[in-house]
C-alpha positions, 0 to 999 in steps of 0.5 A, a space after each residue: 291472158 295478158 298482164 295489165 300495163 303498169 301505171 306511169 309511175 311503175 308502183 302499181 298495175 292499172 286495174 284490168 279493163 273488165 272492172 272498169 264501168 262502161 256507160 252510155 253517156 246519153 242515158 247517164 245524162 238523160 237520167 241525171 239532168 235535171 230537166 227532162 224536157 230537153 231529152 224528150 220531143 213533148 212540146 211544153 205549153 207556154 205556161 209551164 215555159 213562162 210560169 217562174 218570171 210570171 210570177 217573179 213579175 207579179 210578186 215584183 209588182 205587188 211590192 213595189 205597189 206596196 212601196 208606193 202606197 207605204 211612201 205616200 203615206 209618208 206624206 201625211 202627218 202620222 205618228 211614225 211617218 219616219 218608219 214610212 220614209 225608210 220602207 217606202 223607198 225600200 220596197 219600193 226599189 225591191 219591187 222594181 228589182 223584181 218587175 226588171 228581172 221578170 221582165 228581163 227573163 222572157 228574153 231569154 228564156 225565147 232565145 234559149 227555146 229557139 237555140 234549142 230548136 236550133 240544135 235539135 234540127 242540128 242533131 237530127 242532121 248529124 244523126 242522119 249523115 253518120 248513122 248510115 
């Protein structure tokens, strides 16, 4: 049995090739990521695809009518209507904020699905021209 080749400074031998970890790349990513639903074929249904910027939406929604009636009620006399110009306007552009990136996010959550779809039929050409 050979000796294992001296490492590029020359102080220490490389460790010999069996105790080395050797591991299928695709399982190690299929088991580490973080959403499986890349590595199977189940179809999802649209809810569990739109759930998080539905709600983003109607969360945004719900603040920014909280705004608006805070900030009409700035309009009549009440005792502390200063406290209601501050966080009318407040809640008001929170809402906003979150009703936009709700809105934003559908986009690209369809474009991500239709890339995605993309390469999948990609990897099962790849796969049919080079497993022969």
């Amino acid at each position: 049995m050979e000796n294992p080749p001296p490492s590029p400074n020359g102080s220490e031998k490389s460790p010999p090739s069996k105790e080395l970890l050797t591991s299928n790349t695709a399982s190690t990513l299929c088991i580490s990521s973080r959403s499986e639903s890349v590595w199977t074929n189940t179809s999802r249904s649209k809810w569990e695809i739109y759930h998080k910027p539905i709600i983003v939406m109607s969360v945004g929604a719900a603040i920014f009518l909280f705004g608006t009636v805070i900030t009409s009620l700035s309009c009549f006399k009440i005792n502390n209507s200063e406290v209601y110009k501050m966080c009318g306007p407040a809640f008001l552009s929170m809402g906003l904020m979150l009703l936009v990136c709700g809105l934003v996010w559908i986009p690209i959550i369809r474009k991500k699905q239709k890339q995605r779809q993309k390469s999948q039929f990609l990897q099962s050409l790849k796969s049919f021209f080079f497993n022969r």
